[in-house]
VEXVEXFI-964784 format. One record per residue (C-alpha): residue number from 0; residue in one letter; chain; z, x, y. Coordinates in steps of 0.25 Angstrom, whole numbers, plus 5000, padded with zeros to 4 digits. Each point is the difference from the previous one (the first is absolute). Layout:
<atoms>
<atom NUM "A" "A" <Z X Y>>
...
</atoms>
This chain:
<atoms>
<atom 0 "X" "A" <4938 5079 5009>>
<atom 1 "X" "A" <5003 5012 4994>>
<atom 2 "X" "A" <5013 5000 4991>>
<atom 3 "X" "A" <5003 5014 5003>>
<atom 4 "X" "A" <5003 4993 5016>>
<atom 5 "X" "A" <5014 4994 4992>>
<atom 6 "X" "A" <5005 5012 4994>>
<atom 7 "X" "A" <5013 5007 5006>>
<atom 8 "X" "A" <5010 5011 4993>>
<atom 9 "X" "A" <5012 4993 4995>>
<atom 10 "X" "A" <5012 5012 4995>>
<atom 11 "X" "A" <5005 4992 4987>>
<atom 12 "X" "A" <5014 4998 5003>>
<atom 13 "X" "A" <4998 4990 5010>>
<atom 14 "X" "A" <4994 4991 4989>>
<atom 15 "X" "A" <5012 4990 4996>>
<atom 16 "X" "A" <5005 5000 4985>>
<atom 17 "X" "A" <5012 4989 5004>>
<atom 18 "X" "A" <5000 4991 5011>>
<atom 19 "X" "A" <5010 4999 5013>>
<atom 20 "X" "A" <5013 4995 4997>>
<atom 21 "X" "A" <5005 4989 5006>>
<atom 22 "X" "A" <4984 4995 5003>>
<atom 23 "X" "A" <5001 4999 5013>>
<atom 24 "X" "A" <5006 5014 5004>>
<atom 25 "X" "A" <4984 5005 4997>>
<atom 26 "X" "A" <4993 5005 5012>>
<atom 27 "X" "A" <4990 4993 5008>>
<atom 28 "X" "A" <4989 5007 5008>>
<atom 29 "X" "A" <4996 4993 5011>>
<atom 30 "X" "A" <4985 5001 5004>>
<atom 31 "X" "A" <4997 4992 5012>>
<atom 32 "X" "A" <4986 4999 5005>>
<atom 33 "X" "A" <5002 5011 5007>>
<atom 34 "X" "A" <5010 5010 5007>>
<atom 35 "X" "A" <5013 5007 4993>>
<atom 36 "X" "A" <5001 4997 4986>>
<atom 37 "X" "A" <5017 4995 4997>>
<atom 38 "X" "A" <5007 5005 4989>>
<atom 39 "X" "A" <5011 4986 4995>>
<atom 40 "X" "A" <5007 4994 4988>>
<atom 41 "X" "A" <4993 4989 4992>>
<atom 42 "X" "A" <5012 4993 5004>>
<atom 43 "X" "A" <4998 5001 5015>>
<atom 44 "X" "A" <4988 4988 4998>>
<atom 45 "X" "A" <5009 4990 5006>>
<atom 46 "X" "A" <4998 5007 5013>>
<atom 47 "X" "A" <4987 5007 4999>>
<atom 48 "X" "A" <4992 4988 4996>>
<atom 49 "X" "A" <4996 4990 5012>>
<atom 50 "X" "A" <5006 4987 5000>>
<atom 51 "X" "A" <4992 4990 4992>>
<atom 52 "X" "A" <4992 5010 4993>>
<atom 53 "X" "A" <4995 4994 4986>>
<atom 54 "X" "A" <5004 5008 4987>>
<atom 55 "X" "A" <4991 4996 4989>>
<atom 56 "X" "A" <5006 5007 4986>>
<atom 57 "X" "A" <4993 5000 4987>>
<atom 58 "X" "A" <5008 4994 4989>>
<atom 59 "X" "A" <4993 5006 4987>>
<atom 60 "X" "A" <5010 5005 4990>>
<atom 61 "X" "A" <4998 5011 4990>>
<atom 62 "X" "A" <4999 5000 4986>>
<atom 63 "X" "A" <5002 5009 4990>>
<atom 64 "X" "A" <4983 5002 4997>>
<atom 65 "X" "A" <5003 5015 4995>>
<atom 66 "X" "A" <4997 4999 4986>>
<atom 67 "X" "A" <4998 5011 4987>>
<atom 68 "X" "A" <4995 4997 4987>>
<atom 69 "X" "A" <4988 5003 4990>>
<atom 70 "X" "A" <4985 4998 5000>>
<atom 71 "X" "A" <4996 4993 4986>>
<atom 72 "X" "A" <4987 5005 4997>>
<atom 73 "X" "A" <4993 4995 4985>>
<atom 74 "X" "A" <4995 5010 4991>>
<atom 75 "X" "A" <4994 5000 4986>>
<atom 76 "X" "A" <5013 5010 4997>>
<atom 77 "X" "A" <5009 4991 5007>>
<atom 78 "X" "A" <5006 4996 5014>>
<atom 79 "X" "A" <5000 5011 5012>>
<atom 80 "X" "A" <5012 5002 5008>>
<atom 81 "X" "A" <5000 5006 5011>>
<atom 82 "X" "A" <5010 5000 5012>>
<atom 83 "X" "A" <4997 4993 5012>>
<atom 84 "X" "A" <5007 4997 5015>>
<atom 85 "X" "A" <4995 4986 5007>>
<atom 86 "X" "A" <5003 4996 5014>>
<atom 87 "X" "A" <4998 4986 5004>>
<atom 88 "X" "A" <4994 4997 5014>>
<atom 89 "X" "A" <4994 4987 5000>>
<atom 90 "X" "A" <5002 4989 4993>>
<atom 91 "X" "A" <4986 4990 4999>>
<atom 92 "X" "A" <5005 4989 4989>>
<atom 93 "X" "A" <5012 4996 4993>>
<atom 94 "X" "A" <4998 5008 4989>>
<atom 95 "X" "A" <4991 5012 5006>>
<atom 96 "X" "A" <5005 5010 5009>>
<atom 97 "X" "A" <4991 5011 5007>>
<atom 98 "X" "A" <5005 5015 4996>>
<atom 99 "X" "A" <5000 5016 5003>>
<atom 100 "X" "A" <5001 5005 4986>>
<atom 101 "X" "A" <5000 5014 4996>>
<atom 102 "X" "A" <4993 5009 4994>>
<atom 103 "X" "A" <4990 4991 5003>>
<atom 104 "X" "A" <4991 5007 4992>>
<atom 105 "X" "A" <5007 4996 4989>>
<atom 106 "X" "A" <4998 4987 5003>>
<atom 107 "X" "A" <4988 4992 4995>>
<atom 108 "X" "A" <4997 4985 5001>>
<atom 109 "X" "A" <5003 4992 4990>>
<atom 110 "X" "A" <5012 5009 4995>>
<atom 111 "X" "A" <5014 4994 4998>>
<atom 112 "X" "A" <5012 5005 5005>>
<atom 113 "X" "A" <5016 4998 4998>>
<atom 114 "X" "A" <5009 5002 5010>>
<atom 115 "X" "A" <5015 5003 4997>>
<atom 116 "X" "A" <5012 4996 5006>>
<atom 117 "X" "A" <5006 5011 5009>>
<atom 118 "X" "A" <5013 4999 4995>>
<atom 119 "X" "A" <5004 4994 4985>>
<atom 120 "X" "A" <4992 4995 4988>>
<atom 121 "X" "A" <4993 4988 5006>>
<atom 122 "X" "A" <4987 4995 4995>>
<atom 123 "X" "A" <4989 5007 5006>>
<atom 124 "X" "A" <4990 4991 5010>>
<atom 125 "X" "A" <4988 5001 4996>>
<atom 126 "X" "A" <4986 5000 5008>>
<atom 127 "X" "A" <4984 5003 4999>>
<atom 128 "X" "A" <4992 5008 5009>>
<atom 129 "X" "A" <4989 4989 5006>>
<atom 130 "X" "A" <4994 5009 5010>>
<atom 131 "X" "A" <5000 5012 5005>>
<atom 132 "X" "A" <4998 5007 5013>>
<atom 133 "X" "A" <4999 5012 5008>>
<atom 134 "X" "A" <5012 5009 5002>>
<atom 135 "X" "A" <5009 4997 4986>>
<atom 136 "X" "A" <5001 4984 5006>>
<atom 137 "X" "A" <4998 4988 4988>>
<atom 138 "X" "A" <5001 4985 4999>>
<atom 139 "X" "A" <5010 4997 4990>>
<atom 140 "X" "A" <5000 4988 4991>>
<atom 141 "X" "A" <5015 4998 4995>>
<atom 142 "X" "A" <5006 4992 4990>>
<atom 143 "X" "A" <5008 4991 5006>>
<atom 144 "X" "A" <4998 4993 5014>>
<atom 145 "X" "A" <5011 4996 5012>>
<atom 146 "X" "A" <5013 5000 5000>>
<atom 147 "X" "A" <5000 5006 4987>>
<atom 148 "X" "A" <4991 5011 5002>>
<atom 149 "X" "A" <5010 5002 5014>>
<atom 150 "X" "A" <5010 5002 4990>>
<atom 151 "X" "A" <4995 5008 4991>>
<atom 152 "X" "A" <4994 5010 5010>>
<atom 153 "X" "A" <5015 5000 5007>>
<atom 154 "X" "A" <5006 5004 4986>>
<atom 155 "X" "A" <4990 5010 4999>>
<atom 156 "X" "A" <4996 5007 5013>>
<atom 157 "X" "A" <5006 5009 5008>>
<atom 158 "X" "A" <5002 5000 5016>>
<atom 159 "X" "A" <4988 5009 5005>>
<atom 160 "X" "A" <5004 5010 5011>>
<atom 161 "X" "A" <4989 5004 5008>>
<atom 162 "X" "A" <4996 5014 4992>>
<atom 163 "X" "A" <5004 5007 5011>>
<atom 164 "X" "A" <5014 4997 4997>>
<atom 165 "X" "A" <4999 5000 4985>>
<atom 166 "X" "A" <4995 5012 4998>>
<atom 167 "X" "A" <5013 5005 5006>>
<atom 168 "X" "A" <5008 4992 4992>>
<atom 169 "X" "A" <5006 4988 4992>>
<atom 170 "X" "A" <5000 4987 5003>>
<atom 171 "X" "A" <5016 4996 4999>>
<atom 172 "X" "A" <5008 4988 5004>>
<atom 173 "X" "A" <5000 5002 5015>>
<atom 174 "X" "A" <4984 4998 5001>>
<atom 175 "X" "A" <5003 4987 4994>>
<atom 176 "X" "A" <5007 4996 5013>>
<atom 177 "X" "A" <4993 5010 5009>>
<atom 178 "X" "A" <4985 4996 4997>>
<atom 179 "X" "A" <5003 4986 5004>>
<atom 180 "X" "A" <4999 4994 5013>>
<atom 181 "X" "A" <5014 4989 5000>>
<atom 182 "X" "A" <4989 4988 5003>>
<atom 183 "X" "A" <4990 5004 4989>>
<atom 184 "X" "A" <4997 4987 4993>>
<atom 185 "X" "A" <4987 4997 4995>>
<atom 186 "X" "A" <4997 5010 4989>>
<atom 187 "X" "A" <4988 5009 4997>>
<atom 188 "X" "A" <5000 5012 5007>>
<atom 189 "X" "A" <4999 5013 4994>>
<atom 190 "X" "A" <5004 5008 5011>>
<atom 191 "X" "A" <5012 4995 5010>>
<atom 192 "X" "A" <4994 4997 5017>>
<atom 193 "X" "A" <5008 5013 5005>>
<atom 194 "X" "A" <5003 4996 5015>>
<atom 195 "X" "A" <5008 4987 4995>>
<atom 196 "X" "A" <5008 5009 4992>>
<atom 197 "X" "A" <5007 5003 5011>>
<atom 198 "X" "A" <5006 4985 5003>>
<atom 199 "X" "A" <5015 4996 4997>>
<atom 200 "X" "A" <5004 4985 5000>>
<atom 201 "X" "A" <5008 5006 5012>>
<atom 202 "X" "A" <4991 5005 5009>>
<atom 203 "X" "A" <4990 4988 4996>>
<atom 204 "X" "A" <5012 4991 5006>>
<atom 205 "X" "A" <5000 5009 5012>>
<atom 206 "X" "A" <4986 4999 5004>>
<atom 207 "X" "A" <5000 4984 4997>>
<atom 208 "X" "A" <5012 5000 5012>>
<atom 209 "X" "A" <4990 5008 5007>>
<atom 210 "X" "A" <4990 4988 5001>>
<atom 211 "X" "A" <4990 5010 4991>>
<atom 212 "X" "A" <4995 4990 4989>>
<atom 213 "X" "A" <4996 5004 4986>>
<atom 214 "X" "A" <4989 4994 4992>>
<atom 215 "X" "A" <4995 5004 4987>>
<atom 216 "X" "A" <4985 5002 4993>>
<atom 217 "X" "A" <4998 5006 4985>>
<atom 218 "X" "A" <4992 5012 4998>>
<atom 219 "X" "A" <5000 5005 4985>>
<atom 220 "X" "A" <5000 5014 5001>>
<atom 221 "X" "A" <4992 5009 4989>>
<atom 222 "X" "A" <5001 5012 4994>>
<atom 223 "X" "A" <4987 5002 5009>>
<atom 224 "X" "A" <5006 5005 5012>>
<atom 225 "X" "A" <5007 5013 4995>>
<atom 226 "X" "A" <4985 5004 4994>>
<atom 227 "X" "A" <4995 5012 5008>>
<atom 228 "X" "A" <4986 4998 5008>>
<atom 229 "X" "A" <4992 5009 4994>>
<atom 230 "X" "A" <4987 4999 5008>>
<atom 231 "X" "A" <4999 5008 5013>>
<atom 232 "X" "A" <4992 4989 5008>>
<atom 233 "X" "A" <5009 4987 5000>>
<atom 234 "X" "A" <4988 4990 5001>>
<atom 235 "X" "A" <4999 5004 4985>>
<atom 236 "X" "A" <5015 4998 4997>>
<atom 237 "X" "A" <5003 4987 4991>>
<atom 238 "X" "A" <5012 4992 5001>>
<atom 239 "X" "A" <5005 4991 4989>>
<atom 240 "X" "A" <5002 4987 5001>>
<atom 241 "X" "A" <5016 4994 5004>>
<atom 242 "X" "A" <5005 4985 4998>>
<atom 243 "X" "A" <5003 4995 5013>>
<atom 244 "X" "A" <5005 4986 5005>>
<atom 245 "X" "A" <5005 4995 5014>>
<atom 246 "X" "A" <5005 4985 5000>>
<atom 247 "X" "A" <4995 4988 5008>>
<atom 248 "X" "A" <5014 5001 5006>>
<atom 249 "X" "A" <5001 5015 5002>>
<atom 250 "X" "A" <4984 5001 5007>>
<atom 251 "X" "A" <5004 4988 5009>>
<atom 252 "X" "A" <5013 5007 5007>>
<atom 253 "X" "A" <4993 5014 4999>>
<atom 254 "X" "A" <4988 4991 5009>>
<atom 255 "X" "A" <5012 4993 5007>>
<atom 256 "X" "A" <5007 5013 5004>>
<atom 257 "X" "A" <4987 5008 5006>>
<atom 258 "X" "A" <4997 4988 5009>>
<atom 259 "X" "A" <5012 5001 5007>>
<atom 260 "X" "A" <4999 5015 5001>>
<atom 261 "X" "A" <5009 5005 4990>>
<atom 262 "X" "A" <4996 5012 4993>>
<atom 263 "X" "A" <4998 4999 4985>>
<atom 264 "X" "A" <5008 5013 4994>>
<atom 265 "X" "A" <4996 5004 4986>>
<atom 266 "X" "A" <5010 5005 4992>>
<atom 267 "X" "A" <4992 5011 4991>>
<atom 268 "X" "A" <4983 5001 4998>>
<atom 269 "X" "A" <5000 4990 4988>>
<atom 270 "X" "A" <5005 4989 5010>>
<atom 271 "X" "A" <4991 5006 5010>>
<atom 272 "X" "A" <4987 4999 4990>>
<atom 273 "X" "A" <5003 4987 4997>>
<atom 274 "X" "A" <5001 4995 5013>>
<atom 275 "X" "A" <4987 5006 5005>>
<atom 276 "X" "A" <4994 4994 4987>>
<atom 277 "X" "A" <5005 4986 5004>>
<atom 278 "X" "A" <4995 5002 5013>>
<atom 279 "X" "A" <4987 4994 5007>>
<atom 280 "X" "A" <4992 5010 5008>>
<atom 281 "X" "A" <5006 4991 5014>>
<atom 282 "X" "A" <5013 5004 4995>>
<atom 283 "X" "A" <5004 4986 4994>>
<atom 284 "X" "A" <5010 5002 4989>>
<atom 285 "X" "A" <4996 4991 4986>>
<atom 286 "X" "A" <5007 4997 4987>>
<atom 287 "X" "A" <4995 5010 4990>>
<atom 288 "X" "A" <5001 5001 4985>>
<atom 289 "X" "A" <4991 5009 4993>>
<atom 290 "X" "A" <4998 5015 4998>>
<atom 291 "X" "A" <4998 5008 5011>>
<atom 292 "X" "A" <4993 5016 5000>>
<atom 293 "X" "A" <5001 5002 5015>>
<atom 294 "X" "A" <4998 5015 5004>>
<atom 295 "X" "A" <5004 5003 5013>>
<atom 296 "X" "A" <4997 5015 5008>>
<atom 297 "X" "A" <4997 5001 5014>>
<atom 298 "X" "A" <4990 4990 5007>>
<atom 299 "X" "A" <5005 4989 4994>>
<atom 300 "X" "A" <5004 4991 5009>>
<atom 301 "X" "A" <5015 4991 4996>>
<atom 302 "X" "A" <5001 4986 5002>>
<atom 303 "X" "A" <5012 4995 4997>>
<atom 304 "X" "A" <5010 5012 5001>>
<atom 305 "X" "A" <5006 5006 5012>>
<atom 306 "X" "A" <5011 5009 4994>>
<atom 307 "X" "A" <5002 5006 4988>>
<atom 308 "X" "A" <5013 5006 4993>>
<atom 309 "X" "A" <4997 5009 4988>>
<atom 310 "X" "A" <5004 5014 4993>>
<atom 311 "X" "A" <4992 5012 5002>>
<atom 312 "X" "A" <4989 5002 4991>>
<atom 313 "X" "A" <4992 5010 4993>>
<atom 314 "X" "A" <4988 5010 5004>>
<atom 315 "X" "A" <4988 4995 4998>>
<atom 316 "X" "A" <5006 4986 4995>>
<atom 317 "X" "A" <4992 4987 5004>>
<atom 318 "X" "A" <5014 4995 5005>>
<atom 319 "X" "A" <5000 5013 5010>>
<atom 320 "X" "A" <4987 4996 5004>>
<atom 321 "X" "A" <5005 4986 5004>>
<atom 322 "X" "A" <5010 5003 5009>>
<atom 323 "X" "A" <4991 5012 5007>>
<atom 324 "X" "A" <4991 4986 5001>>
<atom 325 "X" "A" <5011 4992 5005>>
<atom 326 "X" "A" <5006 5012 5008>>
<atom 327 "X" "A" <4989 5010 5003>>
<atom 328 "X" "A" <4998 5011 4991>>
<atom 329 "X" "A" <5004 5010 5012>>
<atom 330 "X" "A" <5013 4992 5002>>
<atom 331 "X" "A" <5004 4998 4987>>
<atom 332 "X" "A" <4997 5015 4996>>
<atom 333 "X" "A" <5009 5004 5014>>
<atom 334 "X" "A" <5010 4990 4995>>
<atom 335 "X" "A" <5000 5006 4984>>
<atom 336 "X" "A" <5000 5014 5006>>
<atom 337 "X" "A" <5013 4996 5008>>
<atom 338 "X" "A" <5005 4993 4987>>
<atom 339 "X" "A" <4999 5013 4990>>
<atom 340 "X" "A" <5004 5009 5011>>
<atom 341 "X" "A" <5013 4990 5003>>
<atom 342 "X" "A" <5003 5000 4984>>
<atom 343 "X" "A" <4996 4985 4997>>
<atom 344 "X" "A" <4998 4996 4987>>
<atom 345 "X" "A" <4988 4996 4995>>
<atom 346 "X" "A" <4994 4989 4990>>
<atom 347 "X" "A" <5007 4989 4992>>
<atom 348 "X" "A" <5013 5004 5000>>
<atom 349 "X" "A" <4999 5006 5016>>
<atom 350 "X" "A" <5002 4997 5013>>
<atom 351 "X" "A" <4993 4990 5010>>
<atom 352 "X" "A" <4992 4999 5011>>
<atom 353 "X" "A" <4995 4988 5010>>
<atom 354 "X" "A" <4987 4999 5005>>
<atom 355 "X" "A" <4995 4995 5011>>
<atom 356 "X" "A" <4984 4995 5000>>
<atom 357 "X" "A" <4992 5008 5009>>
<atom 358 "X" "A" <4989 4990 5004>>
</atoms>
């Protein structure tokens, strides 16, 4: 399909520089399968979920994979220096992490490069470039492995706001809070899963009293969903690669839960992708741990996922191109016209909707 089909005008000040405060008072847009769309509260999911509904949340936590440093290059005359910005997005060994660096043209394999702590006088982690890709991505070898690498990169990274927040301003103290879901648990995501954002302890509690049960998968979300797609036919878009894992346990409720009935709601489209990637063609849910590039636009036809929860999304984004998938792209460019007209926030820090599946 032709990316130009996903593109819709967004004024700028609907995009969200700080979320809803408390979580729950963010709105919710109610897409049904059809008829009127209904303007609610996030909070209001007690009442507007059906009574055994399944919520399935991913658990990833953030880390601080923003990091700055120097590219050491040899030279006859000496060592070159040269400033460099790394984010992490997938990590492939104890020691080795997948990266976006840039300027990538700066970057050459085999170089070395020194990241410094973002606040202090720290030592400097260490890395070397092993490979190197298209788009400013690397592998980086570091010098430490495990739970001391873990450390060293939490002493010196920095929580990596979507661009489209950072270039507007700081990180501060409150994003510390703000960009973390309240049952983020496993870590290595370098950008938060949005639509659990918007979940208290409170209204968790309020749902469980509801008979609506809660489940948990892990998606490891990279830096690769805030890259643009940059080619104008999306059979020619590339995704990069997310690690993923749903449980013995978790696939064999989820299995449990769709036969009886019970619809399988995913709170946000990295619990979504994981799901459909965990899932056969019949539908059967399966234990899954592996990395997952899953590309979803219209025509795909979901097997595991009968609702979905998540935040509005960019032009032209893959994520937009999910939801028209999940939703149709008439509906859901109806229901993002109705949200810009109806001043809904939009992306990580935004508002919400609920979708139903179309087919």
């Amino acid at each position: 399909m032709q990316v130009d089909l996903f593109d819709f005008e967004l004024p700028e000040e609907r995009i969200a520089l700080r979320p809803a405060l408390p979580r729950e008072s963010a709105r919710l847009l109610r897409v049904a399968a059809s008829g009127p769309f209904e303007d609610r509260l996030v909070g209001d999911l007690p009442t507007v979920l059906r009574d055994g509904d399944v919520l399935v949340f991913n658990d990833t936590k953030v880390i601080p994979a923003r990091m700055s440093g120097e590219r050491l290059r040899q030279r006859p005359d000496g060592p070159s220096r040269v400033g460099v910005d790394a984010t992490l997005h997938m990590r492939i060994a104890a020691d080795r992490w997948k990266a976006f660096m840039r300027p990538g043209k700066r970057i050459n394999v085999g170089d070395a490069v020194e990241f410094v702590p973002a606040v202090g006088d720290g030592a400097p982690l260490v890395a070397q470039v092993m490979e190197k890709g298209e788009g400013g991505e690397v592998e980086l070898l570091f010098a430490l492995g495990g739970p001391a690498l873990d450390a060293a990169i939490a002493a010196v990274g920095r929580l990596p706001l979507p661009p489209y927040i950072a270039s507007k301003r700081a990180v501060d103290g409150a994003d510390l809070r703000d960009y973390q879901t309240v049952f983020a648990r496993e870590e290595g995501a370098v950008a938060a899963p949005t639509a659990g954002l918007h979940f208290t302890p409170e209204l968790m509690a309020s749902l469980s009293a509801r008979g609506i049960a809660q489940e948990y998968v892990t998606l490891h979300v990279g830096a690769g969903t805030f890259l643009p797609v940059k080619a104008d036919d999306t059979r020619e878009h590339r995704m990069h690669s997310e690690i993923g894992v749903v449980t013995e346990d978790v696939a064999w409720r989820l299995q449990a839960a769709r036969d009886a009935g019970r619809r399988i709601v995913a709170v946000g489209t990295t619990s979504l992708r994981l799901l459909e990637s965990a899932a056969r063609e019949t539908g059967h849910v399966e234990p899954f741990a592996a990395a997952t590039d899953i590309f979803i636009t219209p025509g795909y036809e979901f097997r595991a996922v009968d609702a979905l929860m998540t935040n509005f999304h960019l032009p032209r984004s893959t994520l937009f191109m999910l939801v028209s998938a999940f939703s149709g792209l008439d509906r859901m460019r109806a229901a993002y016209a109705h949200a810009v007209r109806d001043g809904y926030r939009f992306y990580s820090y935004g508002d919400a909707c609920l979708l139903e599946r179309t087919a």
